[in-house]
N, C-alpha and C positions, 0 to 999 in steps of 0.2 A: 504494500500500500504506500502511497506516496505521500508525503507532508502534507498537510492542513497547510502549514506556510510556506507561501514561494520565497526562498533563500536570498535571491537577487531584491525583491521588491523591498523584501524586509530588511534588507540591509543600507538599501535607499533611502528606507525610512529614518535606520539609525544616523547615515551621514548627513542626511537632509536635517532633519528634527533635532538632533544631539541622543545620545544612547539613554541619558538621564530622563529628559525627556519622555522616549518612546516609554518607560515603565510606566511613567504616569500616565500614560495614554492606553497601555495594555491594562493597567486596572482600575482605572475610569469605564473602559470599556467590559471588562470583565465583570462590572459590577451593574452595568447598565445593562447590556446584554438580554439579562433574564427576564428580565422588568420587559424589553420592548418582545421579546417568545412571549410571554403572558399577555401581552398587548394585541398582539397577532391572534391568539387566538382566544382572546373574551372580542375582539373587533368580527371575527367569523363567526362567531356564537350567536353574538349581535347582529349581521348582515350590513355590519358599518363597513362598506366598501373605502372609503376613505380613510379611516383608522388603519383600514388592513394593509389600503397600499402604504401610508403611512411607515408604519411598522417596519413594512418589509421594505420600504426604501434606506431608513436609518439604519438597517442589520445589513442590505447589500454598500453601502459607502463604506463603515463602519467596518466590516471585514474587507474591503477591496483594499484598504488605507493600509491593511498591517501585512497584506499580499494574503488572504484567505480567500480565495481565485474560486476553489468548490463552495463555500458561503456565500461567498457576493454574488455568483452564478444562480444559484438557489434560490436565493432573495431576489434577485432579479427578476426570475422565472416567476416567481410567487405577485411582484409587483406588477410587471407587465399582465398578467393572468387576470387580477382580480377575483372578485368573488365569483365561485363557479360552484358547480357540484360540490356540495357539502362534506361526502366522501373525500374527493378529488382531494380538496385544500386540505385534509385533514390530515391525510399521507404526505401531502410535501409539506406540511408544515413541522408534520413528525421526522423525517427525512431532515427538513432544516435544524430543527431540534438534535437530532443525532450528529450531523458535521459541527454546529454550533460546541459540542461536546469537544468534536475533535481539535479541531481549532483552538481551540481553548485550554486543552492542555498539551498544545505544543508552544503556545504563547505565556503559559505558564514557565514551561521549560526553558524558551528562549530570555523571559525578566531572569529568570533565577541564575543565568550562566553567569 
């Protein structure tokens, strides 16, 4: 399986940003994260199409920034989509949910080096 994080992007981030920086930006995001998953799907619960895309637009930037290419792809798909078959969103939202994981703790690994 391949990284959650693309190496070159994230390293961008650290030259660009400062390496101190990008921590507080992995766990600002790491703390936010959960909050905008829970947001995504009380917005599908709800059939608040604009909460939803909402949502799924802050978790695709949000992971495109730290080079999370399978997240932002996901949100993406999820934003451009909108509300659709209830099923449907409920699987790529769990899907989202599951890379969100992954992602997450290789951004873990990569603050902690």
């Amino acid at each position: 399986m391949t990284s959650a994080i693309d190496p070159a992007r994230f390293a961008d981030l650290q030259a660009t940003a400062g390496a101190d920086f990008v921590v507080e930006l992995i766990d600002t995001f790491l703390q936010e994260a959960p909050g905008l998953l829970a947001e995504l799907r009380a917005a599908r619960a709800d059939g608040d199409a604009d909460r939803y895309r909402r949502a799924a637009h802050s978790l695709k930037s949000n992971g495109n920034t730290f080079g999370a290419t399978a997240l932002g792809a996901q949100a993406r798909e999820i934003e451009l989509a909108g509300l659709g078959e209830a099923a449907a969103d409920v699987a790529r939202i769990a899907a989202l949910e599951a890379e969100y994981a992954r992602a997450a703790q290789a951004l873990r690994e990569l603050r902690d080096v």
